[in-house]
C-alpha positions in Angstrom: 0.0 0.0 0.0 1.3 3.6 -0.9 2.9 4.9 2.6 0.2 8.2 2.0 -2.9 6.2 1.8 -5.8 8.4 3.4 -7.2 5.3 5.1 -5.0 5.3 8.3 -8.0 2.9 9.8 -7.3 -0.2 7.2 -10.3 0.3 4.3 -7.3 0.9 2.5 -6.1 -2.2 1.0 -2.9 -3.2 -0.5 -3.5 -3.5 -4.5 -1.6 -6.3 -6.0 -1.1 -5.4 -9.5 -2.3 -6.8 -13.0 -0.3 -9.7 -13.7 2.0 -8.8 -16.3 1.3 -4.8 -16.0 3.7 -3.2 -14.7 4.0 1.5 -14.4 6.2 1.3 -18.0 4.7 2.4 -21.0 6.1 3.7 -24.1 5.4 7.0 -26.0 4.8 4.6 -29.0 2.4 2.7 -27.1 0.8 5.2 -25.6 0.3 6.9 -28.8 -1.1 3.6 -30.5 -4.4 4.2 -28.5 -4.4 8.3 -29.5 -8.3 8.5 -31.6 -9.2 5.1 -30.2 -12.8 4.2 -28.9 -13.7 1.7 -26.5 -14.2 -1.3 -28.9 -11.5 -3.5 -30.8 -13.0 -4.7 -34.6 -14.3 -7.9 -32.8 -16.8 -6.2 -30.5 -14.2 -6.2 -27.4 -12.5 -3.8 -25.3 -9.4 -2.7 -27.3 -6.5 -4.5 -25.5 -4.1 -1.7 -26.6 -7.0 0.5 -23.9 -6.9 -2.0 -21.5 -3.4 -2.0 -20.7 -3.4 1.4 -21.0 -5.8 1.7 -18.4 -4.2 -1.2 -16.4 -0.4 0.7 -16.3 -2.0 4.2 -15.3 -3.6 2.6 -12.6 -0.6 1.0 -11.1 1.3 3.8 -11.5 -1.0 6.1 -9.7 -1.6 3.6 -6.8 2.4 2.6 -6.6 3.5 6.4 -7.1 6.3 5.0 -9.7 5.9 7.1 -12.7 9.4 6.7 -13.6 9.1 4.7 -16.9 5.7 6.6 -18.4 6.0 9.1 -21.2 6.5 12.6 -19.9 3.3 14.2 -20.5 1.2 10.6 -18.9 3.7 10.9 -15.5 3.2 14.7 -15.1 -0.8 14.3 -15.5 -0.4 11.1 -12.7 1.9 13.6 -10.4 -0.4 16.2 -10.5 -3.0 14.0 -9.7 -1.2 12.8 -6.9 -0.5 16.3 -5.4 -4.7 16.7 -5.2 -5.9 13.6 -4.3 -4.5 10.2 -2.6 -5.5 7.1 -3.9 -6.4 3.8 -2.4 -7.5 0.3 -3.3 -10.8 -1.1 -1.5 -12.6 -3.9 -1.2 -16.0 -2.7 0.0 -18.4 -5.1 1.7 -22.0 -5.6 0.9 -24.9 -6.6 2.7 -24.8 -10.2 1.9 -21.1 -10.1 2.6 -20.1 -10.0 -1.2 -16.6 -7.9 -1.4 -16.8 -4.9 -4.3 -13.5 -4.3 -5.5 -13.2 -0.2 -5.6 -10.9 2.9 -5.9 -10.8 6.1 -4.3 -9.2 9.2 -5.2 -9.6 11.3 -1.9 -9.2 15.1 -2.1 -6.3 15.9 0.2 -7.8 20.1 0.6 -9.6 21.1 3.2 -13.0 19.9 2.7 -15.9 18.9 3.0 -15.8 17.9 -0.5 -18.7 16.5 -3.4 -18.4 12.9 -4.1 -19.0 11.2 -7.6 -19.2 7.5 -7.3 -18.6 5.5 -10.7 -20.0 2.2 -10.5 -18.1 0.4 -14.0 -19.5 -0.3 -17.3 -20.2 -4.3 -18.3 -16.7 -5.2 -19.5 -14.4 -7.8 -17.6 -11.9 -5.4 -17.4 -13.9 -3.5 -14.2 -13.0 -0.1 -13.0 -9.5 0.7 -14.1 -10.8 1.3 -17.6 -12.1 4.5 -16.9 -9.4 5.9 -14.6 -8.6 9.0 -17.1 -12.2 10.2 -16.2 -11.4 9.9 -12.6 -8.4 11.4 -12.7 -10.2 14.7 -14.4 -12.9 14.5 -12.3 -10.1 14.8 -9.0 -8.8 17.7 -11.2 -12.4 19.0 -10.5 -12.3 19.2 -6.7 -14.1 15.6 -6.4 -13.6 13.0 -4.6 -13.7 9.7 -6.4 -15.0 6.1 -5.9 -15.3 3.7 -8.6 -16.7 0.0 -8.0 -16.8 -2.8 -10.7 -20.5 -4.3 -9.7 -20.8 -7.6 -8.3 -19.9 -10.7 -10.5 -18.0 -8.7 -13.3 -14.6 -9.3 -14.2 -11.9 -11.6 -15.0 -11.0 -14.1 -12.0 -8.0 -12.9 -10.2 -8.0 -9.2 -11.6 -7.6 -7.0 -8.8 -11.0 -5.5 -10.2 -12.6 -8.1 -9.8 -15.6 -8.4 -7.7 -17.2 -11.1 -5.7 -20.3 -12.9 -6.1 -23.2 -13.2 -9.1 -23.6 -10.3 -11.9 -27.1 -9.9 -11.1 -27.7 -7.3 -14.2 -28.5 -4.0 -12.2 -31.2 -6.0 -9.7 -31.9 -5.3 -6.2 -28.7 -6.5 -5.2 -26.8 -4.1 -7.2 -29.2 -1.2 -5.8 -28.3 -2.5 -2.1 -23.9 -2.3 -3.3 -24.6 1.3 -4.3 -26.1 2.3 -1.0 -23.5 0.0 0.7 -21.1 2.4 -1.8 -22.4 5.4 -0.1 -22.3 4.0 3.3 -18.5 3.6 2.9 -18.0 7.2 0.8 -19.8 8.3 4.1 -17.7 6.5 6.7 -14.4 7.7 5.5 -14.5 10.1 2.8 -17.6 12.1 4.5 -18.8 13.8 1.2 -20.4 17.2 0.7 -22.9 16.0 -1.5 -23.1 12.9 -3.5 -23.5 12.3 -7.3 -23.3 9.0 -9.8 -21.9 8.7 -13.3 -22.0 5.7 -14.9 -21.2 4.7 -18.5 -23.8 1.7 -20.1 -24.0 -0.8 -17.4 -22.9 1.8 -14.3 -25.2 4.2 -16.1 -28.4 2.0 -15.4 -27.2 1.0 -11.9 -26.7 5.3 -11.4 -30.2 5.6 -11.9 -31.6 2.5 -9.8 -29.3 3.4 -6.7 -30.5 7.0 -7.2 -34.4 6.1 -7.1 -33.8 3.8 -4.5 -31.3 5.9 -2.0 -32.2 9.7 -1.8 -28.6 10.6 -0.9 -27.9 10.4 -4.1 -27.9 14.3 -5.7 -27.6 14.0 -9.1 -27.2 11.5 -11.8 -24.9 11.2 -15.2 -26.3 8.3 -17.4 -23.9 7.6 -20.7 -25.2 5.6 -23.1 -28.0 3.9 -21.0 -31.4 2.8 -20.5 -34.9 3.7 -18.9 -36.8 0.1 -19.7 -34.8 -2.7 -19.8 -37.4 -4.9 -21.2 -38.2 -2.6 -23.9 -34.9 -2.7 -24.9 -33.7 -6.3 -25.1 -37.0 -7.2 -26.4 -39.4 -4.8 -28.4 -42.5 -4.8 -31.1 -42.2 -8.8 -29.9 -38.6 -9.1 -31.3 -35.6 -10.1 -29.3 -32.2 -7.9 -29.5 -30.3 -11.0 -29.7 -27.2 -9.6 -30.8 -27.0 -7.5 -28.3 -27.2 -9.8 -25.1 -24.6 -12.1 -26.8 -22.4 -9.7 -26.9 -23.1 -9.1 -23.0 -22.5 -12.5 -21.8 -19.4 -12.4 -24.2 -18.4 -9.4 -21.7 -19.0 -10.9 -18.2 -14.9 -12.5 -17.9 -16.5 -16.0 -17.9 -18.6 -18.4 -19.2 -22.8 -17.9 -17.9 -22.3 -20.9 -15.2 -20.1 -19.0 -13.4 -21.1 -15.7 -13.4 -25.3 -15.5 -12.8 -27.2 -17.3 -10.6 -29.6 -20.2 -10.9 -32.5 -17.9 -11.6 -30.9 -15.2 -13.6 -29.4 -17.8 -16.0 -33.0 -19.1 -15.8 -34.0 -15.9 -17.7 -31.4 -15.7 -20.0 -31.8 -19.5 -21.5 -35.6 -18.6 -21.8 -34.3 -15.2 -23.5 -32.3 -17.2 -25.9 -34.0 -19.8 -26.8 -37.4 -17.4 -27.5 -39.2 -19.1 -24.8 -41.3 -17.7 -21.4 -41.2 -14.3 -22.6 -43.6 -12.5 -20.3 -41.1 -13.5 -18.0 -38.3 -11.9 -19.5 -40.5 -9.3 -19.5 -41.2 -8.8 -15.5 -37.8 -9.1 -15.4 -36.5 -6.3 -17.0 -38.8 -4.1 -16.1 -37.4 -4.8 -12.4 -34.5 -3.4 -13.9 -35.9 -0.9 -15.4 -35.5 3.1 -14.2 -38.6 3.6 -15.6 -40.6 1.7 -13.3 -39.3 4.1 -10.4 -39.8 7.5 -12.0 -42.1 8.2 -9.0 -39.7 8.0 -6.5 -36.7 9.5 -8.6 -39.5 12.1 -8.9 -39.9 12.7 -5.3 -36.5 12.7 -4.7 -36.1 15.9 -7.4 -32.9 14.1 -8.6 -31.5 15.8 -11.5 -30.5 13.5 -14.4 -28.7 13.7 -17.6 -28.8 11.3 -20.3 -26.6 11.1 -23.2 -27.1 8.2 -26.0 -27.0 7.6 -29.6 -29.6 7.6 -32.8 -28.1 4.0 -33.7 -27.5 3.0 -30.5 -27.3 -1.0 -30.9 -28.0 -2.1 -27.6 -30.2 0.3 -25.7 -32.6 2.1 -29.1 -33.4 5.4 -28.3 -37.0 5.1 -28.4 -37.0 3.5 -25.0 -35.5 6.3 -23.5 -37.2 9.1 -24.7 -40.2 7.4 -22.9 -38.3 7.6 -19.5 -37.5 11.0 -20.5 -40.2 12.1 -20.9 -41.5 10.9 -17.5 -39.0 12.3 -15.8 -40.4 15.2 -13.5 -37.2 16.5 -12.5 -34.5 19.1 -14.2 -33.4 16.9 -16.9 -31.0 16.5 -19.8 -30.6 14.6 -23.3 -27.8 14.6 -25.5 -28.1 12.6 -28.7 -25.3 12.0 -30.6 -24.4 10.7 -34.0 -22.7 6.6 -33.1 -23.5 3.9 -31.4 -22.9 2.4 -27.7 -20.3 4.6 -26.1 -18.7 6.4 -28.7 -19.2 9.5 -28.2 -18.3 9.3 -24.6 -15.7 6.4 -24.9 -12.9 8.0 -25.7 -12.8 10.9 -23.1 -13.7 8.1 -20.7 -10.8 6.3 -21.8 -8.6 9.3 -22.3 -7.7 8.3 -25.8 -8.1 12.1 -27.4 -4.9 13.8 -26.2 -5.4 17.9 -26.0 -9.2 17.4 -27.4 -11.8 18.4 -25.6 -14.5 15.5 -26.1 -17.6 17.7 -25.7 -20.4 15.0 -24.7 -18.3 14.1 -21.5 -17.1 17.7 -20.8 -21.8 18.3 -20.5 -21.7 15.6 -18.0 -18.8 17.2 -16.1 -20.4 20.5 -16.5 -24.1 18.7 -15.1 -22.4 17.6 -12.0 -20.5 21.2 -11.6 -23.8 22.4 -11.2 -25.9 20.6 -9.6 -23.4 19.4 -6.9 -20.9 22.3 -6.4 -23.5 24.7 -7.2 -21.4 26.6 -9.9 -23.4 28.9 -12.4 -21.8 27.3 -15.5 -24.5 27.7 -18.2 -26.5 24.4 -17.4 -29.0 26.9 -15.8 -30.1 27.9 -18.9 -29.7 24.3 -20.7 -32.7 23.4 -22.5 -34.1 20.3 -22.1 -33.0 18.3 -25.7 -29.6 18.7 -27.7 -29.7 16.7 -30.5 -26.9 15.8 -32.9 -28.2 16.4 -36.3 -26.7 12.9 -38.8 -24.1 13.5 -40.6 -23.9 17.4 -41.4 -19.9 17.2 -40.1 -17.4 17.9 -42.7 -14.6 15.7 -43.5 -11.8 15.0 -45.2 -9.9 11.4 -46.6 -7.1 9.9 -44.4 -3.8 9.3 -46.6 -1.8 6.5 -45.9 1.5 8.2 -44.7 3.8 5.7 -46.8 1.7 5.8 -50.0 -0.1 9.2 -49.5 -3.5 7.2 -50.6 -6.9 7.6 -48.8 -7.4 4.3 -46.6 -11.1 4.5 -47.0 -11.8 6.4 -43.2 -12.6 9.9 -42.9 -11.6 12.2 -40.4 -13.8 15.1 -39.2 -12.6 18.8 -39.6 -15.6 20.0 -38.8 -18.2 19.1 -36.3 -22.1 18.4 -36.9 -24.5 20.3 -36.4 -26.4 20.8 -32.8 -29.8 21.6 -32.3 -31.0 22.9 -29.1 -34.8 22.5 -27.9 -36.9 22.9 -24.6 -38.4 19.7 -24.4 -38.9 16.4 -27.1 -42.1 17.7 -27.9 -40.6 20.4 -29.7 -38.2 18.2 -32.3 -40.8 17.7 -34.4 -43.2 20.7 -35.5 -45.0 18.3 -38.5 -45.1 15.1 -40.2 -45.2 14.2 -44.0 -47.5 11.1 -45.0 -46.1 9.2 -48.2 -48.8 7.0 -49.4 -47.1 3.8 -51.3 -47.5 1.9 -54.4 -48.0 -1.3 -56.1 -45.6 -0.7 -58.8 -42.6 -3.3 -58.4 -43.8 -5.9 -60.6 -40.2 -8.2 -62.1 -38.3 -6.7 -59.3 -38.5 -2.8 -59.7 -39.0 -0.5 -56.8 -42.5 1.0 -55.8 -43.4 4.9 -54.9 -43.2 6.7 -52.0 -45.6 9.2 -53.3 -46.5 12.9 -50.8 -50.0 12.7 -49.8 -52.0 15.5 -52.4 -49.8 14.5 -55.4 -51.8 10.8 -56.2 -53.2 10.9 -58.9 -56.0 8.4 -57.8 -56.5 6.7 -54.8 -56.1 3.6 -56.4 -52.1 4.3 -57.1 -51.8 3.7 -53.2 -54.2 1.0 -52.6 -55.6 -2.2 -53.8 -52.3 -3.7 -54.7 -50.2 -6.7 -53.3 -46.4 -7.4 -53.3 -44.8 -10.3 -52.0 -41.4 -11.2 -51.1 -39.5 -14.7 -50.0 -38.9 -14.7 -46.4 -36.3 -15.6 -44.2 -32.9 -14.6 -46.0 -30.8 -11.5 -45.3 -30.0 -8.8 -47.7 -27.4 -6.2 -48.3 -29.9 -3.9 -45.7 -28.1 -5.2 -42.7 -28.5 -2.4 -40.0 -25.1 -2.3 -39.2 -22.1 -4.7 -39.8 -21.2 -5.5 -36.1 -22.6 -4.3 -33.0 -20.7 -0.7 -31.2 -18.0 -0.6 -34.0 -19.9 0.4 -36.8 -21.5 3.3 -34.7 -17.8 4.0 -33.4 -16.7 4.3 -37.4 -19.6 6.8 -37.8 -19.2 8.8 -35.1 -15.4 9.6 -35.9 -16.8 10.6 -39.9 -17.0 7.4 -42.0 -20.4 6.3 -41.5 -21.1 2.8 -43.3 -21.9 3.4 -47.1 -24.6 1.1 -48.5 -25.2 0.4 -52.6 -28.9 -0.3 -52.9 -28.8 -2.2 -56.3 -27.3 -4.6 -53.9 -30.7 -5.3 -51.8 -32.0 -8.3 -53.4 -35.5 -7.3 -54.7 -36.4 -11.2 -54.3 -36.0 -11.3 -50.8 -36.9 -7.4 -49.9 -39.6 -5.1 -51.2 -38.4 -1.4 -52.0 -40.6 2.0 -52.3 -38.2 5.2 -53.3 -39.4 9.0 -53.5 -38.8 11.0 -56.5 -35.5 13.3 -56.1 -36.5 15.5 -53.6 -36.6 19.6 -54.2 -36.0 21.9 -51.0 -39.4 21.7 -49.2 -40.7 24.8 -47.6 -39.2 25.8 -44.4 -36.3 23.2 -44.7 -33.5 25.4 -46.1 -31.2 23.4 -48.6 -32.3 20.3 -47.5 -34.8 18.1 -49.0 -36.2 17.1 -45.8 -35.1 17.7 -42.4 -36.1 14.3 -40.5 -36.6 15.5 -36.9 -38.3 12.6 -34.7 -39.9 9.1 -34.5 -41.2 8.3 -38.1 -43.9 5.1 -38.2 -44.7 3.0 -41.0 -48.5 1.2 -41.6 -48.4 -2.5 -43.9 -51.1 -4.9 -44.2 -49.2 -8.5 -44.2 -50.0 -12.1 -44.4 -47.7 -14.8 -44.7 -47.7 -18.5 -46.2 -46.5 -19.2 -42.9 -47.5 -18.7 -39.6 -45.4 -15.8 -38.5 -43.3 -13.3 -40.5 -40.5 -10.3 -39.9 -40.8 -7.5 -40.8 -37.8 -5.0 -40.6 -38.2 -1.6 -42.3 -34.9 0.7 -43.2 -34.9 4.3 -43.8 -32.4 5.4 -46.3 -30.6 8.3 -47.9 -30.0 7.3 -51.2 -27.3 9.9 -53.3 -27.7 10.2 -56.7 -25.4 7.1 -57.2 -27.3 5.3 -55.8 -25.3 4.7 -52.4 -27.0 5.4 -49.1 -26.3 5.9 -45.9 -29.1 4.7 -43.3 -31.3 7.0 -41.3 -33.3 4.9 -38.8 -34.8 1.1 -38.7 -37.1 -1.1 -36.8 -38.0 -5.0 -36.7 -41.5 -6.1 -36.1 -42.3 -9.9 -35.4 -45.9 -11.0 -36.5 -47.4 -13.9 -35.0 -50.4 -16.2 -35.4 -50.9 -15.5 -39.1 -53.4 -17.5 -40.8 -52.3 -18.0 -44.9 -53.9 -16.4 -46.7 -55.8 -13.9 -44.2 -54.6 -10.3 -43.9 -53.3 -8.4 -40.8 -52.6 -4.8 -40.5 -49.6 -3.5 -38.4 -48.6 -0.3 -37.4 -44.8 0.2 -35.7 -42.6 2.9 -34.8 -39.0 3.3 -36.1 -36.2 4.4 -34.0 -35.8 8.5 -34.0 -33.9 10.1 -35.8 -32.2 14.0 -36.3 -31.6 13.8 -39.9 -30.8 16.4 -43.1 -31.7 14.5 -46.2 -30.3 16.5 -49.1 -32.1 18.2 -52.1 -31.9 15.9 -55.1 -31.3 13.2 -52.9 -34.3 10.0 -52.6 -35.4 8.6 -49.5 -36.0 4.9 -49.5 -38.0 2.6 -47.5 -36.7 -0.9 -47.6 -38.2 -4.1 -46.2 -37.2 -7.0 -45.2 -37.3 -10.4 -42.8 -33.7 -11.0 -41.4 -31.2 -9.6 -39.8 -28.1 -10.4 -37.5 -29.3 -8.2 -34.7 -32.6 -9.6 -34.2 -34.4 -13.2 -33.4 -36.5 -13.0 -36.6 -39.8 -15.3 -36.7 -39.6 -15.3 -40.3 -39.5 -19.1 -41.8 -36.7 -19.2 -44.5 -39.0 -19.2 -48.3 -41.7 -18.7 -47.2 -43.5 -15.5 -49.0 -44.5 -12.5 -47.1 -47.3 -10.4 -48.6 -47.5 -6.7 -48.4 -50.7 -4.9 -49.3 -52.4 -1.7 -48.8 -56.3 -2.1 -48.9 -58.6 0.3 -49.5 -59.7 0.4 -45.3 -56.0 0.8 -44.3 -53.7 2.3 -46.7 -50.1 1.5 -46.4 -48.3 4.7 -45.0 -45.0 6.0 -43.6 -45.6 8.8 -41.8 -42.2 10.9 -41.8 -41.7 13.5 -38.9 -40.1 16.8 -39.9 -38.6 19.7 -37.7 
């Protein structure tokens, strides 16, 4: 243990080191992480992060900065000169050890407090240390927990016990948290940040323990159940790549009854049960006592956010009775945030962290910073940043990635009512006969009613085509948000196994500047369907579509159907994800529909046909949301 630990009364532990990390680092490696995110090309952490993360932290608790580049050991001395560090192992109620870290301010005090309860990676709480050592930088005092059950076995950040996925044991370890904060760091005032993961358990604690003063949520949730499992369609991807994230296999790291829920979840089986049990989990289903206890909250999350969608949370949001904040960003999970978390953008300020910082400032220090006069919703607006080709510095060719030069545009607004001010209502036709694309046709410029109903198209179901939301889960959002979002050719979707309506080239429409149309908001999308079997998918794309014909994607949704009878009709009406989106003049938008993709459980039965009509009782829509 460091002979300065602030823990003269043995909560201090002695931290035993990574094996094979030791304080030495490179400027080369240190710089091989420099415009990093979170997520390695496989869906991972990024093992060139982790040991970054893993050498910072031993330097800072061992105090040997000796063999770090210059700039890294002067940051970890100054550090060191604020606040003392120290290496915990906080008991819970049920006797389960949480392995934590403080950063105590050595000032005279009292001082605020932000606990950081760790994102679901195995790698626990080292990963974020950069954002605790800013946050000591602050004035704050810092503790950071990894939650029960995450983490590779004999990490020192590691903790004990089951991962009970941000359930009442993990609400009882944050007040345990705060017991300990109180017992030997004896806080001012007491805030949570938590990235993913922490970010739910921040808002759980928070309902459940009114100590808590105000709450940073990065990439996060309000209804768990809504978002692993939605329009009767199960996020599959998305929890696989969870349990790939635990540091061990399911058997040893949930319960008998979590892994209960999680086999039914998987094998598409007892899903009102799945159900319950998410919505335990669920922030949502305590607005009324984060309500009562008038805890501020900021959220910040993505438009193509892969595993928490954003309509989810606007509905928590919007429940929220309490001064409030949402960031949208252009990415997926964690990008935006990931990299200032991580501290992988050197002399950058990375703006969606530096709101959060500025949120807690605020509300727990009490500084008049500008959040006073926030408005409620800052949205993001896809993909108006300007960018330029990255050369190759041996050839001087572009490698095919972008970088930005020039950020996208922000839109402020007082609350989410006020994204969208009106809505557009394409009517769509039959035409598509030997594989051409229908019309998505403005309401008022039919010619007769009959160009929008009475038809039928039909499409073989169950195979995938080239209108895949994303190639992998977090890294294609993590391309996107640094200025190469994926590019799509849509002569590519295979008309056999997809059905395709497309708008004229659109002209400047009134009040939308330059722009063609100016999505703003949650579009939704009517079909009458029936299958030859007895359930079908549905998943419908919004596209951008260049005069090129490549695309980039605005927004999606899947829809399961179930209990079709052949030939009998059903009408559906769903929701796609929102969207803040500039589609260009001359430019088409295109809806695209199909039955499979690698995100979703599909209940699609491979060659079958799907049928797509629009009768005459309940025209086939999309209703498009403008602002």
């Amino acid at each position: 243990m460091p002979q300065d630990t602030p823990f003269v009364n043995g909560s201090s532990e002695e931290f035993p080191g990574f094996p094979g990390i030791t304080a030495g680092l490179t400027t080369a490696e240190a710089s091989r992480t420099t415009g990093r995110g979170l997520w390695a090309a496989d869906g991972t952490v990024d093992p060139d992060v982790v040991r970054l993360a893993q050498t910072l932290t031993t330097a800072l608790l061992n105090g040997d900065v000796g063999e770090l580049p210059a700039e890294l050991a002067a940051h970890i001395e100054e550090v060191r000169g604020l606040a003392l560090p120290g290496y915990h192992r906080i008991e819970a109620t049920d006797g389960i050890r949480l392995s934590a870290f403080s950063l105590r301010q050595l000032g005279p005090g009292p001082h605020p407090l932000v606990v950081v309860p760790a994102g679901w990676t195995p790698f626990g709480w080292p990963l974020f240390l950069r954002a605790y050592l800013a946050l000591a930088r602050r004035g704050y005092h810092v503790l950071a927990y990894t939650p029960r059950g995450l983490g590779i076995p004999g990490l020192p950040s590691t903790s004990e016990g089951f991962v009970d996925v941000a359930g009442p044991h993990d609400w009882a370890d944050g007040s345990a948290v705060i017991d300990f904060a109180d017992d030997h760091l004896a806080p001012s005032v007491i805030g949570f940040l938590g990235e993913s993961y922490g970010s739910g358990i921040s808002q759980l604690v928070a309902a459940h323990d009114d100590r808590v003063a105000a709450v940073v949520a990065l990439s996060t949730w309000g209804n768990l159940a809504t978002s692993l499992y939605d329009h009767d369609t199960r996020h599959l991807a998305a929890v696989k790549a969870l349990l790939a994230l635990t540091g061990g296999p399911v058997e040893s790291k949930f319960d008998e009854a979590n892994r209960e829920i999680l086999a039914d979840f998987l094998a598409d089986r007892n899903l009102d049960r799945v159900v319950e049990w998410g919505r335990l989990r669920a922030p949502e289903s305590y607005l009324h006592l984060t309500n009562d206890n008038e805890t501020p909250t900021f959220f910040s999350n993505t438009w193509h956010e892969g595993l928490f969608a954003v309509n989810q949370l606007l509905e928590t949001f919007d429940g929220l009775d309490v001064p409030k904040r949402l960031n949208l960003w252009i990415g997926d999970h964690a990008a935006p945030e990931g990299p200032g978390l991580i501290g992988t953008e050197p002399g950058r300020t990375n703006v969606p962290l530096a709101e959060a910082y500025a949120w807690l400032d605020h509300h727990l220090k009490g500084e008049r910073n500008g959040v006073e006069d926030w408005e409620q919703v800052c949205n993001q607006v896809m993909f108006t940043y300007v960018t330029e080709p990255v050369l190759d510095p041996d050839t001087g060719e572009p490698t095919g990635e972008n970088r930005i030069v020039e950020e996208a545009h922000r839109e402020h607004r007082a609350d989410w009512s006020r994204v969208t001010t009106g809505v557009e209502v394409f009517g769509l036709t039959g035409d598509g006969a030997g594989g051409t694309d229908g019309r998505l046709l403005p309401a008022g410029e039919t010619t007769a009613p009959s160009e929008v109903t009475g038809w039928r198209r039909a499409f073989l179901a169950g195979v995938d085509t080239e209108a895949t939301v994303m190639d992998a889960l977090m890294k294609t959002g993590q391309a996107e948000r640094a200025g190469s979002p994926k590019t799509y050719d849509t002569r590519k979707i295979d008309r056999r196994h997809a059905l395709v309506w497309t708008t004229a080239p659109l002209t400047a429409h009134e009040g939308e500047g330059a722009s063609g149309r100016r999505v703003r908001g949650v579009p939704r999308l009517r079909l009458t369907v029936r299958s030859t079997a007895t359930s079908a998918c549905l998943i419908a794309h919004l596209f951008d579509v260049a005069e090129d014909d490549t695309a980039r994607i605005i927004t999606h949704e899947p829809l399961n159907v179930y209990g079709l009878t052949p030939d009998q009709d059903r009408t559906v009406t769903w929701k796609l994800q929102a969207a803040a989106y500039d589609i260009a003049a001359g430019h088409r938008l295109i809806l695209v529909v199909d039955s499979k993709d690698p995100l979703y459980g599909d209940a699609s039965v491979t060659w079958t046909q799907t049928v797509i009509s629009s009768p005459e009782d309940a025209p086939a829509f999309l209703e498009l949301p403008l602002g």
